[in-house]
N, C-alpha and C positions, 0 to 999 in steps of 0.2 A: 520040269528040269530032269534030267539025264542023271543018275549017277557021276558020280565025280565031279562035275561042274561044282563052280566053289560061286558063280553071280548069281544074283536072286534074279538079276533083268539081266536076261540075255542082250547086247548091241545089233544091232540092226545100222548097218552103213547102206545108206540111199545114193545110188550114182547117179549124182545130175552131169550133162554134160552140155560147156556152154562154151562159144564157138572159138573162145580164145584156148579150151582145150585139143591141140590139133596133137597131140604124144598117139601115136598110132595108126592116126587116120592116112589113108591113101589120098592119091590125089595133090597133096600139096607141095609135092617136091624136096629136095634134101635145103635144110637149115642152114642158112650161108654160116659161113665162121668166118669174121674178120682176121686180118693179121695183129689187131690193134697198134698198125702204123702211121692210121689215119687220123684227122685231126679228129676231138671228140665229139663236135656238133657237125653234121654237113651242112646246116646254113644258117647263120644267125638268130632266125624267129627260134630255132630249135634251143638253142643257149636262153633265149628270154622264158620260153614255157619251163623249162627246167630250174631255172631262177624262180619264177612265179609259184611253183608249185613251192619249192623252199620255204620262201616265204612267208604261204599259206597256213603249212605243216608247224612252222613256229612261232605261228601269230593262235595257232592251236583252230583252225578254220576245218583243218583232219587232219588222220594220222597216216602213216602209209600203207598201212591195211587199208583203210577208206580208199584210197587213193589205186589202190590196185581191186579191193572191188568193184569199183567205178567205173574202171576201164572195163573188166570183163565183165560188166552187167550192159555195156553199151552196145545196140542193135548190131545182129550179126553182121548186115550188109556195110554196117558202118565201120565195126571193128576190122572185118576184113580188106575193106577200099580204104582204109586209113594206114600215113605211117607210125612208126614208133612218138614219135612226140604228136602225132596229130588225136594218135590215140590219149594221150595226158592231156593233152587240150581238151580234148572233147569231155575225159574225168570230171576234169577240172570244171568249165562249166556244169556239167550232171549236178555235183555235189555245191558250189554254188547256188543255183537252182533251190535244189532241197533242202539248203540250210538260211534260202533265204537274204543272200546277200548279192545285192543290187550291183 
């Protein structure tokens, strides 16, 4: 330890970067911004996963931390060819899966 440092363990922060992190990276184009004039689901199955995961969340099946690690622990190629709700589908079974319900 250094003088004046007042921690006995200095912190050590580990940057993992995992591909739902795109803040930076080149390549991917500017970030569309809605107007939010449109209606909130663009097409029906998109209202039932978002129902479903609800659901889920207060049946206590996860939380929505789980629910957003899930997504971004899901295969690059897949997060990236996936939309916004296909990506919560896809959660949704992952965590499914590892918690074992059928």
């Amino acid at each position: 330890m250094c003088e004046g440092d007042t921690d006995a363990f200095p912190v050590r922060v580990a940057r993992v970067s995992r591909v739902h992190d795109m803040g930076g990276q080149t390549g991917f184009g500017p970030v569309p911004a809605g107007e939010g004039d449109g209606p909130a689901f663009a097409a029906d199955w998109e209202a039932r996963v978002y129902a479903l995961a609800a659901v889920l969340r207060r049946r206590g099946l996860f939380s929505d931390d789980e629910l957003r690690d899930a997504i971004e622990r899901l295969a690059p190629e897949e997060y990236l060819g996936a939309s916004y709700y296909e990506r919560w589908l896809g959660a949704i079974e992952l965590l499914a899966a590892e918690k074992g319900v059928p």
